[in-house]
C-alpha positions in Angstrom: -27.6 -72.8 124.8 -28.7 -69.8 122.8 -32.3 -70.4 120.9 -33.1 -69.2 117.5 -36.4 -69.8 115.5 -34.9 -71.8 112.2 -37.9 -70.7 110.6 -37.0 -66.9 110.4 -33.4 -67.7 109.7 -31.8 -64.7 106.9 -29.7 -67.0 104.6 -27.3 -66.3 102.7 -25.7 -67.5 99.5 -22.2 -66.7 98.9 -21.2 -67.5 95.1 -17.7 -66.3 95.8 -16.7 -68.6 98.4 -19.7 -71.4 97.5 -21.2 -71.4 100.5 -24.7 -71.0 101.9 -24.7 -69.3 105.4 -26.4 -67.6 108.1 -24.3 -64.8 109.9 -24.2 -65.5 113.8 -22.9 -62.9 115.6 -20.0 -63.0 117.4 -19.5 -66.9 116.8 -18.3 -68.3 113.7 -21.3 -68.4 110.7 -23.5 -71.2 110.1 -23.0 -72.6 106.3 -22.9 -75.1 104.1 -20.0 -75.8 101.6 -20.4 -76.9 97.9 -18.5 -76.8 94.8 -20.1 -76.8 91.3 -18.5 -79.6 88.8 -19.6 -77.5 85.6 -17.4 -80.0 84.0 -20.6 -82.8 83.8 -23.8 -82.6 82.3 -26.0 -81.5 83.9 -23.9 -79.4 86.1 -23.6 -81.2 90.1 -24.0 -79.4 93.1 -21.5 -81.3 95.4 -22.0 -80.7 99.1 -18.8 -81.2 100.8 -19.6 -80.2 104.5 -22.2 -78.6 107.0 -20.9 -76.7 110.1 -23.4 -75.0 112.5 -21.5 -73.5 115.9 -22.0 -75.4 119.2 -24.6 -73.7 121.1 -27.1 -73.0 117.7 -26.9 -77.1 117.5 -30.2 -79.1 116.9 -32.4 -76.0 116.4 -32.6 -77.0 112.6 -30.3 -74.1 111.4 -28.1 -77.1 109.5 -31.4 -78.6 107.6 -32.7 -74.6 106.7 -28.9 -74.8 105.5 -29.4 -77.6 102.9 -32.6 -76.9 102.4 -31.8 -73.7 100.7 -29.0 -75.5 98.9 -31.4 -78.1 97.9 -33.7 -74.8 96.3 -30.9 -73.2 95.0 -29.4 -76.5 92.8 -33.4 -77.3 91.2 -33.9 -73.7 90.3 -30.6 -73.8 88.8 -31.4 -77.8 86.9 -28.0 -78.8 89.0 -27.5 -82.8 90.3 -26.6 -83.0 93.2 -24.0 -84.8 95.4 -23.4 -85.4 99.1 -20.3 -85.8 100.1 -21.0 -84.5 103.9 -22.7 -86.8 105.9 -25.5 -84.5 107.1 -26.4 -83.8 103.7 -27.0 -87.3 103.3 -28.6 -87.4 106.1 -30.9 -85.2 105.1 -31.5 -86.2 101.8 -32.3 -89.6 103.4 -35.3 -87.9 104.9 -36.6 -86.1 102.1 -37.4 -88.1 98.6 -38.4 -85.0 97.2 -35.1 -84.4 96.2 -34.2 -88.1 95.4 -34.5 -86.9 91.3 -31.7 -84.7 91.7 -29.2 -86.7 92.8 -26.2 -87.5 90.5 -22.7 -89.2 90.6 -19.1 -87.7 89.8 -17.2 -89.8 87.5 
Protein backbone atom coordinates (compact mmCIF):
# COMPACT_ATOMS: atom_id res chain seq x y z
CA UNK A 1 0.00 0.00 0.00
CA UNK A 2 1.21 3.37 -1.22
CA UNK A 3 1.27 6.20 1.75
CA UNK A 4 0.26 9.73 1.25
CA UNK A 5 0.02 12.46 3.97
CA UNK A 6 -3.93 13.58 3.71
CA UNK A 7 -2.96 16.61 5.24
CA UNK A 8 -0.97 18.00 2.17
CA UNK A 9 -3.53 16.57 -0.23
CA UNK A 10 -3.89 19.31 -3.67
CA UNK A 11 -7.79 19.14 -4.10
CA UNK A 12 -9.57 19.90 -6.65
CA UNK A 13 -13.06 21.12 -7.44
CA UNK A 14 -14.40 20.40 -10.69
CA UNK A 15 -17.72 22.56 -11.40
CA UNK A 16 -18.01 20.92 -14.75
CA UNK A 17 -18.37 17.41 -13.88
CA UNK A 18 -19.39 18.25 -9.88
CA UNK A 19 -16.94 16.64 -8.45
CA UNK A 20 -14.24 17.28 -5.80
CA UNK A 21 -11.04 15.30 -6.48
CA UNK A 22 -7.45 14.71 -5.92
CA UNK A 23 -5.50 13.57 -9.09
CA UNK A 24 -3.56 10.18 -8.34
CA UNK A 25 -1.27 9.34 -10.77
CA UNK A 26 -1.47 6.59 -12.77
CA UNK A 27 -4.63 5.13 -10.79
CA UNK A 28 -7.98 6.32 -11.22
CA UNK A 29 -8.63 10.02 -9.13
CA UNK A 30 -9.87 10.29 -5.70
CA UNK A 31 -13.27 12.38 -5.65
CA UNK A 32 -16.29 12.98 -4.41
CA UNK A 33 -19.63 13.29 -6.46
CA UNK A 34 -22.40 15.89 -5.89
CA UNK A 35 -25.10 17.48 -7.77
CA UNK A 36 -26.59 20.91 -6.87
CA UNK A 37 -30.70 20.97 -6.62
CA UNK A 38 -30.84 24.86 -7.41
CA UNK A 39 -34.42 24.02 -7.75
CA UNK A 40 -34.95 24.39 -3.61
CA UNK A 41 -34.32 27.08 -1.32
CA UNK A 42 -31.67 27.31 -0.16
CA UNK A 43 -29.80 25.56 -2.87
CA UNK A 44 -28.73 21.54 -1.54
CA UNK A 45 -25.46 20.14 -2.05
CA UNK A 46 -26.42 16.41 -2.59
CA UNK A 47 -23.53 14.04 -2.20
CA UNK A 48 -24.15 11.00 -4.15
CA UNK A 49 -20.84 8.92 -3.81
CA UNK A 50 -17.11 8.86 -2.48
CA UNK A 51 -14.53 6.73 -4.37
CA UNK A 52 -10.91 6.62 -3.21
CA UNK A 53 -8.62 3.80 -5.29
CA UNK A 54 -7.60 0.67 -3.32
CA UNK A 55 -4.19 1.14 -2.17
CA UNK A 56 -4.74 5.13 -1.03
CA UNK A 57 -7.69 3.49 1.34
CA UNK A 58 -7.87 4.52 5.09
CA UNK A 59 -5.20 7.28 4.78
CA UNK A 60 -8.10 9.87 5.20
CA UNK A 61 -7.97 11.03 1.51
CA UNK A 62 -12.11 10.26 1.42
CA UNK A 63 -12.75 12.54 4.76
CA UNK A 64 -10.15 15.62 3.13
CA UNK A 65 -12.64 14.75 0.22
CA UNK A 66 -15.91 15.76 2.10
CA UNK A 67 -14.36 17.85 4.08
CA UNK A 68 -13.61 20.22 1.28
CA UNK A 69 -17.16 19.60 -0.02
CA UNK A 70 -18.47 20.33 3.40
CA UNK A 71 -16.31 24.06 2.96
CA UNK A 72 -17.24 24.54 -0.32
CA UNK A 73 -21.45 24.12 0.34
CA UNK A 74 -21.16 26.77 3.83
CA UNK A 75 -19.14 29.26 1.88
CA UNK A 76 -21.65 28.95 -0.84
CA UNK A 77 -25.02 29.01 2.13
CA UNK A 78 -25.94 25.44 0.25
CA UNK A 79 -27.95 22.47 2.52
CA UNK A 80 -26.64 19.63 2.22
CA UNK A 81 -27.60 16.02 1.57
CA UNK A 82 -26.02 12.59 1.83
CA UNK A 83 -26.90 10.24 -0.23
CA UNK A 84 -23.43 8.19 -0.10
CA UNK A 85 -22.96 6.36 2.86
CA UNK A 86 -19.45 7.74 3.76
CA UNK A 87 -20.76 11.10 3.67
CA UNK A 88 -22.98 10.15 6.26
CA UNK A 89 -20.69 8.64 7.83
CA UNK A 90 -18.88 11.44 8.22
CA UNK A 91 -21.31 13.84 8.97
CA UNK A 92 -22.15 11.40 11.79
CA UNK A 93 -18.79 12.35 13.25
CA UNK A 94 -18.84 15.90 12.86
CA UNK A 95 -21.92 18.13 14.36
CA UNK A 96 -20.32 21.06 13.05
CA UNK A 97 -21.95 20.59 10.05
CA UNK A 98 -25.31 19.23 11.53
CA UNK A 99 -26.85 23.04 10.58
CA UNK A 100 -26.49 22.40 7.08
CA UNK A 101 -28.21 19.57 6.50
CA UNK A 102 -31.39 19.68 4.41
CA UNK A 103 -34.03 17.27 2.74
CA UNK A 104 -35.12 16.91 -1.01
CA UNK A 105 -38.71 16.93 -1.45
Amino acid sequence: MQKINSAYLDIHVDTKNNRIFFPVKDHNDAELHYKLHTDTMPTVMEFKSTFVPEQFRNQGIGSQLVEKGMRLAKANQYGVKATCPFVEHYLGQHPEFQPMRAELT
